[in-house]
N, C-alpha and C positions, 0 to 999 in steps of 0.2 A: 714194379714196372717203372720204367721214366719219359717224361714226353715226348723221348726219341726213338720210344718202340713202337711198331705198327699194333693198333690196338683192336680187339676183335672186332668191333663194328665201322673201322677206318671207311671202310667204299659206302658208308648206308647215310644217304641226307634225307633227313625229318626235318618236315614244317611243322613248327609247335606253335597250333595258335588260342592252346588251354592260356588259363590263369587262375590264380589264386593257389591253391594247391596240391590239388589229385592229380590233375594232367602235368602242373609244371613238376610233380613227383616222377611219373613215370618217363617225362621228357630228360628231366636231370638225368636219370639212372641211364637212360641210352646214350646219352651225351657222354658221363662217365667212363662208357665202355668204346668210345672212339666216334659214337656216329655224329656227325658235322649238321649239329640242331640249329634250325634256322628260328629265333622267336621271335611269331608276328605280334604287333601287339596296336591298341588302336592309337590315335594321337593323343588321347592322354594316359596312355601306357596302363598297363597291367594295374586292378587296382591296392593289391596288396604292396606296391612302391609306397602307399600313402601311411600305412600302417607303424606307424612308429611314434614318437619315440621308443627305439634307438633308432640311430639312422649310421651308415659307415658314409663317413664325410660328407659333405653338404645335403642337408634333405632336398636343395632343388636336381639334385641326382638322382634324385627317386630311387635310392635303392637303402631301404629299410632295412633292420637287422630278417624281417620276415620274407622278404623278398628276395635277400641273398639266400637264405637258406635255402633254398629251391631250385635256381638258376644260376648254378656255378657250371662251366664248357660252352656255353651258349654264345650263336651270336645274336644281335638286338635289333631287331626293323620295327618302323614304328608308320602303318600303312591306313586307311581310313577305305574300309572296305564296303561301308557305304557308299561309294561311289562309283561309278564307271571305269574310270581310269586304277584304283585299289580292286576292282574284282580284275583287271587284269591282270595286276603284279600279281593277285593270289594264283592267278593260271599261272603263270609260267613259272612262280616258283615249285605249285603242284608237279605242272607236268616233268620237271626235271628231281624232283624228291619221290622214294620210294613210301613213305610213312607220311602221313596225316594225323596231327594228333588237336583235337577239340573238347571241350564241357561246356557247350553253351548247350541253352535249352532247343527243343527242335524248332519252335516257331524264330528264334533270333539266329538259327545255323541260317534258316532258308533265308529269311533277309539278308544277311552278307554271304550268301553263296555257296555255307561251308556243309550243306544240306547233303546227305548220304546219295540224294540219289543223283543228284546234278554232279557230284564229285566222281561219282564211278563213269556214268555215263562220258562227262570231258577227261575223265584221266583215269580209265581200265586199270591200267598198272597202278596205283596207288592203296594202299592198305589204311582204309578210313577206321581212325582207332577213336573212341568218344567215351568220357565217362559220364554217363549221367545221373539223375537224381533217384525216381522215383519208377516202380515199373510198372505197368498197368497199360491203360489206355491213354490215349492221345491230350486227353486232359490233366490229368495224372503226370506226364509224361515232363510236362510244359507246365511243372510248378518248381518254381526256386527252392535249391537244395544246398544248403549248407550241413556242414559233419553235426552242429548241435541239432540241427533235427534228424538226421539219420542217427545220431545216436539213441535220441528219443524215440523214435518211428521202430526201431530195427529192436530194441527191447534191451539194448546196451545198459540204459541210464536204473532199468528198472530191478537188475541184478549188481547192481557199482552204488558201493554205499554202505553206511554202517547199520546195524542191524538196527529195524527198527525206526529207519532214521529215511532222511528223502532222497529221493532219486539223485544220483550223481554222475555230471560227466565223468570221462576221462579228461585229465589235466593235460592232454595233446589233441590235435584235431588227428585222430588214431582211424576213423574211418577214413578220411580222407587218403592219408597214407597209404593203407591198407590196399584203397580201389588203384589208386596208383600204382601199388608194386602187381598189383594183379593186372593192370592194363600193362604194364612193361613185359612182364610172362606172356601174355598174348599177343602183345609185338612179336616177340624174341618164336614165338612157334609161328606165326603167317610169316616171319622172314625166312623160316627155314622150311617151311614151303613154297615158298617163295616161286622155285622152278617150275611146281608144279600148275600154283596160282588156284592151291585149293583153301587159302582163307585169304577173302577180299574185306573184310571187315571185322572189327576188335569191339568190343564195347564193356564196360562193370559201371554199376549202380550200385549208388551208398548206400539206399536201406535195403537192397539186397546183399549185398560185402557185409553190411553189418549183423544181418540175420545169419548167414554163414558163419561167419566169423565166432558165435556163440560157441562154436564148437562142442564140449564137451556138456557143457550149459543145457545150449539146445538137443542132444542127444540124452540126455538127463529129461527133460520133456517127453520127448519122444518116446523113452522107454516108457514113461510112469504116468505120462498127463500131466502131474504135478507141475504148480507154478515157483519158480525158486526164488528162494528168500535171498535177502542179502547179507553178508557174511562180514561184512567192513574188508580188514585184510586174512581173514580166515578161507579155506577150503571147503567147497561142497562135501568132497568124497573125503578129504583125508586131514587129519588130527596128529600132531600138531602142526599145523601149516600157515605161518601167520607170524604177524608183528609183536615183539612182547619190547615193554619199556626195560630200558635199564638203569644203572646209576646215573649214566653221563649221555644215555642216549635214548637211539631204537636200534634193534636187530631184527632178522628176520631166521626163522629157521624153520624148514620145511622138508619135513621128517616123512617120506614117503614110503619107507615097510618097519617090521616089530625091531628088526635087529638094529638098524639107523635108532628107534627109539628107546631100545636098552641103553646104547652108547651116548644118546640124551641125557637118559635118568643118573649114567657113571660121571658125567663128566659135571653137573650139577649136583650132585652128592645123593641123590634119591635113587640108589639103585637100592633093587626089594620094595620099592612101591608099593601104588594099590593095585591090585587084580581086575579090576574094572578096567584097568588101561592097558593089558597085556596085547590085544586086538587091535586094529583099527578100527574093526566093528564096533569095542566096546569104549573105545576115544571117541568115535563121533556117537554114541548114545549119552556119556557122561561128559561131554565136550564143555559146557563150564565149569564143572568141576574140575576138569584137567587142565582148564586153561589159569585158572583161579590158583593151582597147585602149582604151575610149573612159575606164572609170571610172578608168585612171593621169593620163589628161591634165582630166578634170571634179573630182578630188581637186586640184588643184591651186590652183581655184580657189573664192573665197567666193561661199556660194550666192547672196545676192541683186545681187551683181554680176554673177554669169551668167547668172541670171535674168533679168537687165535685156538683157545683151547677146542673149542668144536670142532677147526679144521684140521687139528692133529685126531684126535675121536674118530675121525672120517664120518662128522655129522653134517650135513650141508645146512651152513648157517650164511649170513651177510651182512655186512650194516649198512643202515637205511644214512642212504648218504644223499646231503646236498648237490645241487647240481656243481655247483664248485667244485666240492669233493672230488665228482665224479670225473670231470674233464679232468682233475689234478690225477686220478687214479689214473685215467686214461693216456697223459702226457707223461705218467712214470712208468708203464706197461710197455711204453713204445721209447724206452730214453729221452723222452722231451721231444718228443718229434711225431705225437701224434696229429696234430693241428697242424692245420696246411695252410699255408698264408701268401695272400697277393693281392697288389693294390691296394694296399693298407689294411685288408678284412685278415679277420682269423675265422676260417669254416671247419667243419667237420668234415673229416674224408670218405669217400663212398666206404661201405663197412667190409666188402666183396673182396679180398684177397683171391687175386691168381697166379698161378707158379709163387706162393709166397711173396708176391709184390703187389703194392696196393698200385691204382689205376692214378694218373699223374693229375692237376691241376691244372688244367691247361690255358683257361680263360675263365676273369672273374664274371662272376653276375654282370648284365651288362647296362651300362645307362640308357636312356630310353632312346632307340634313335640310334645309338652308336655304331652299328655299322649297316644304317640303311644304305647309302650310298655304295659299300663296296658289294651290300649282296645285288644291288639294283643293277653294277656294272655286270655283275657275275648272267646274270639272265638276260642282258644282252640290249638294255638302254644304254644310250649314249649321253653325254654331259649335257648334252642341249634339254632333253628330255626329263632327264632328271632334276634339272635346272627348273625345267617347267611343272614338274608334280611338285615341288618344296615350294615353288610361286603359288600353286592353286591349295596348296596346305593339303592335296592327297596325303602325302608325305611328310617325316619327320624326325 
């Protein structure tokens, strides 16, 4: 697709007055897909601008390499909704947006205004979308939530780790992501209900996202009771499934039925084996000794030669690549034109292919402020007015 195609969410304005990064996750992805994101943000802006070094050109731009990564289509008002005069800009920019999107705790929504039930009541039509922290009761409710404690809370950290060894995050804020693609999903169905006006409201919560999220983990409980161990980069169910060293590197191969694991043993030279590993059942019973077995003859050799030969085998292997690497692999997959660049940033592009064309770049991250004035014009103050919120510092 290219910025001059009409994109599926062209006619839908969302006020996004999230930060950090759940809500600015799910506001980027509607942005993405055409809809005209309006981000409020307070006058000392969003606080992940602060988050750097790295910064893309002057850090009194406030926009960090972590900040960018979130808020690419956006545009940027910078409004002080503690006040009289900022709960009105938030009305009228409400009342003319279809979408509402917050992650403040409930006792600081109702202070600046952005409280569920003041928000339906002044503006029916709006689709109040919120991700929050914790789920319980009102105290519960109205406790500060960052992804390292959802990860902690939600029982992430307690299955992520080497065996035997301490609990560990995930090396991304992965819940947070997570609650954000799951709030953009719940956009994307109240909008297409929209006519009928049968969902007035959106909400996901990280250490709930994150107990979900366990997926096969948590169903593995479920079935057994059993508390699960942790495996480093190994497999609950399945053998061999996991990181073995090589001469020059790491690889990863993840051998999911018997026949994938005969065409292992051939392409390694251990075909005729031990019998003990003809199963999956009986890989994960003698699971150090197979791994003990396979990782003297995989040391042997250089990763991306047996990388190569496992994917002629049709054994599904990979190498455990640098993030380098990886954007390198990324930018040869797509002839050097994976990375999407303006305004001097190089970002990553939405991952969503439709009809075969990725969605355009349309506007960078934006500086703090940067188009307070022209959405202020848009909602119907005039220069005098505007004039006088940037004199009373409402505005900025």
């Amino acid at each position: 697709m290219t910025a001059g195609e009409t994109l599926p969410l062209h006619d839908i304005r969302l006020l996004d007055c999230s930060r950090v990064l759940a809500g600015p996750v799910a506001t980027m992805l509607l942005a993405d897909l055409g809809a005209d994101v309006v981000k409020l943000e307070p006058p000392a802006g969003d606080e992940t601008r602060t988050w750097g070094p790295p910064f893309w050109g002057d850090p009194r731009d406030g926009r960090s390499a972590y900040f960018a990564a979130v808020n690419r289509n956006k545009r940027g008002i910078a409004v002080d909704l503690k006040t009289p005069q900022g709960r009105e800009i938030l009305d009228r920019l409400a009342a003319r947006a279809d979408v509402l999107v917050h992650n403040f705790r409930p006792a600081t929504a109702e202070r600046l205004g952005l409280d569920s039930d003041r928000l339906r009541r002044h503006h029916p039509h709006l689709v109040v979308s919120m991700v929050g922290g914790f789920p319980g009761d009102e105290r519960a409710r109205d406790q500060p939530a960052y992804d390292l404690l959802a990860q902690a809370m939600s029982g992430l950290m307690s299955v992520t780790g080497e065996a035997g060894g301490e609990p560990m995050k995930v090396g991304v804020a992965l819940l947070d992501l997570i609650a954000g693609q799951n709030l953009a999903i719940g956009v994307l169905v109240a909008l297409l209900a929209q006519p009928r006006q049968a969902v007035r409201s959106v909400e996901t919560q990280l250490v709930e996202v994150g107990v979900t999220s366990l997926l096969n983990v948590l169903a593995n409980y479920l079935a057994s009771g059993d508390e699960h161990d942790r495996y480093g980069n190994a497999h609950p169910n399945i053998a061999p499934y996991q990181s073995f060293q090589t001469a020059d590197g790491h690889l990863v191969v993840a051998v999911g039925n018997d026949a994938q694991f005969a065409r292992l043993l051939k392409t390694l030279g251990l075909a005729g084996g031990d019998p003990r590993f003809a199963t999956n059942a009986g890989r994960l019973a003698h699971r150090a000794d197979l791994e003990r077995w396979l990782a003297a003859a995989i040391a042997r050799r250089s990763r991306d030669e047996l990388v190569e030969a496992l994917a002629a085998a049709d054994v599904p292997a990979g190498p455990v690549l640098s993030v380098a690497e990886a954007v390198g692999a990324m930018q040869d997959a797509h002839g050097g034109a994976w990375l999407q660049e303006i305004d001097g940033m190089r970002l990553a592009p939405n991952p969503i292919l439709m009809d075969g064309g990725r969605t355009p770049l349309r506007l960078p991250p934006p500086r703090l402020g940067e188009h307070t004035t022209e959405v202020l014009r848009e909602v119907g103050f005039d220069d005098a007015a505007i004039a006088e919120l940037y004199r009373a510092e409402v505005v900025r």
